[in-house]
N, C-alpha and C positions, 0 to 999 in steps of 0.2 A: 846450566850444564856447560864444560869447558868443550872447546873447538874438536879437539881429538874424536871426545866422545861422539859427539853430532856427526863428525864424518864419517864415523864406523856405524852409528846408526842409519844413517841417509843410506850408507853403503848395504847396509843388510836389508832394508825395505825397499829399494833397487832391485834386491834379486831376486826377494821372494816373490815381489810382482813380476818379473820376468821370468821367471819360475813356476808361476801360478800355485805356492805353495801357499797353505792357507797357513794366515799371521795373523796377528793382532797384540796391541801394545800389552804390556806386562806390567802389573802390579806395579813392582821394584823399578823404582827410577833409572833407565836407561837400560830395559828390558825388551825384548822382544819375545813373544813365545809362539811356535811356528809347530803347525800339527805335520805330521809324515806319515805317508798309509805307508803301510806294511800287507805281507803275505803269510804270518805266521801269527808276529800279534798285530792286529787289526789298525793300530795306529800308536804313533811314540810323538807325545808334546814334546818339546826341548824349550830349553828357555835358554837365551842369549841376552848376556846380559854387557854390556858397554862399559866398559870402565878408563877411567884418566890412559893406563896404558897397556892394559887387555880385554879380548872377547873372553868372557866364560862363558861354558856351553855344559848345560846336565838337563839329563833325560831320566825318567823314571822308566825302570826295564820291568820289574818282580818285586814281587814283598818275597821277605824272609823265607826262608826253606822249613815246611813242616818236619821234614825228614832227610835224612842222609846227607845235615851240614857239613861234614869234612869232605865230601865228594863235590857236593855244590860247589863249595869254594875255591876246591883245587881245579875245578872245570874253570870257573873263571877267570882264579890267576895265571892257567896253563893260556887260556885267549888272550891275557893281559899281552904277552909276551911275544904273540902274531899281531896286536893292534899298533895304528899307527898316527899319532896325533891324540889319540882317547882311551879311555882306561875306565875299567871298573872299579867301583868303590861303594863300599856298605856306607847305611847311614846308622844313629846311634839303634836304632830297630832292628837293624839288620837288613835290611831291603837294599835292594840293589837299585843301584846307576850307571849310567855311563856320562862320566865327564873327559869335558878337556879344555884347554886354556891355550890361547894363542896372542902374540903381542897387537896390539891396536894398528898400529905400522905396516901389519900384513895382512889386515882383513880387504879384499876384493875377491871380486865374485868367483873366481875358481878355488883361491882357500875356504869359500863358505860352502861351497860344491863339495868338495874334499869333507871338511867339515862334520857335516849334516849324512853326508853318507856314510862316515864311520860312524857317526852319531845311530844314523839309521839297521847299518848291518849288524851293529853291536846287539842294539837292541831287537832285532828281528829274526837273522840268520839260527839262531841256536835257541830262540826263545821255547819252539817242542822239547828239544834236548831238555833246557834246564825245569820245564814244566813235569815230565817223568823223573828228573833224578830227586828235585824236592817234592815231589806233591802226589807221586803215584798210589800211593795208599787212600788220598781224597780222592783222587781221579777214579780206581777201581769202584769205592763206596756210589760215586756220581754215576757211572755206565751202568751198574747193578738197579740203581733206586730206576733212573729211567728207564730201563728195559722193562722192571719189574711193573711198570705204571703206563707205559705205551707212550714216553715223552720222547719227542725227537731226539735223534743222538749225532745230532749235524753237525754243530761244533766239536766234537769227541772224534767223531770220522779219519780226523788225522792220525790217531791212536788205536783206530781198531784192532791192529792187528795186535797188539800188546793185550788190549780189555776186553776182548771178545770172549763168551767162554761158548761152551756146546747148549746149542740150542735158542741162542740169540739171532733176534730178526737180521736177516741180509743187509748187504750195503742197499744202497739206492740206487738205481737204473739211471748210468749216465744219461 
């Protein structure tokens, strides 16, 4: 591996230990994949990957939209257009990312701060949003079976108010 890349990697394993962010080396030679909790979805992997003269940075957001793909996608290029360093992008499945690419030369630790946190809001800030506009027709089918069966509806809770219907159990006692 040439000079470059080794310093953008020493650099990125510097901060994620300073960070305490959980890392571990990545498949793809000159890899790094670094997990991020979140508060919407539960955690976003990224993978940073070192190359001769840039960082590339992609995170796995959602698989494809079962329903209402022209909306899905105009939610995301309308975010496209507020993001700053990263960007939405389909794969050939349709499943969404958020990448981004920065040159080798300017990866230290406040660009990887910068970084990981667009990397992170991207993928967490609006993940409820895009979970109702593709998938609500699954979502109702999921709060029906479990009500109907007494399964917990703990993870759904952020949705009740949309999938609730008359007659379904209360929330939970803070």
């Amino acid at each position: 591996m040439d000079d470059a890349r080794e310093t953008t990697l020493a650099t990125i394993r510097r901060y994620v230990q300073d960070a305490g962010v959980e890392w571990e080396p990545g498949l793809r030679g000159g890899e790094v994949v670094v997990t991020l909790p979140g508060e919407k979805k539960l955690k976003t992997v990224v993978s940073l990957i070192a190359g001769p003269v840039d960082l590339a940075a992609s995170a796995f957001v959602i698989r494809h939209a079962d329903e209402n793909r022209e909306e899905f996608h105009r939610f995301l290029l309308r975010r496209n257009l507020r993001m700053r360093g990263v960007a939405y992008a389909l794969d050939e499945s349709g499943d969404v990312f958020v990448t981004g690419r920065v040159p080798a030369a300017a990866v230290d630790a406040q660009l990887l701060d910068q970084l990981l946190g667009g990397i992170l809001a991207a993928a967490d800030d609006h993940f409820n949003e895009l979970l109702v506009i593709g998938f609500i027709t699954s979502m109702r089918k999921e709060w029906a079976w479990r009500v109907s069966r007494g399964e917990s509806l703990l993870n759904l809770e952020a949705f009740r108010s949309i999938l609730e219907r008359p007659g379904d159990p209360p929330p939970p006692a803070p």
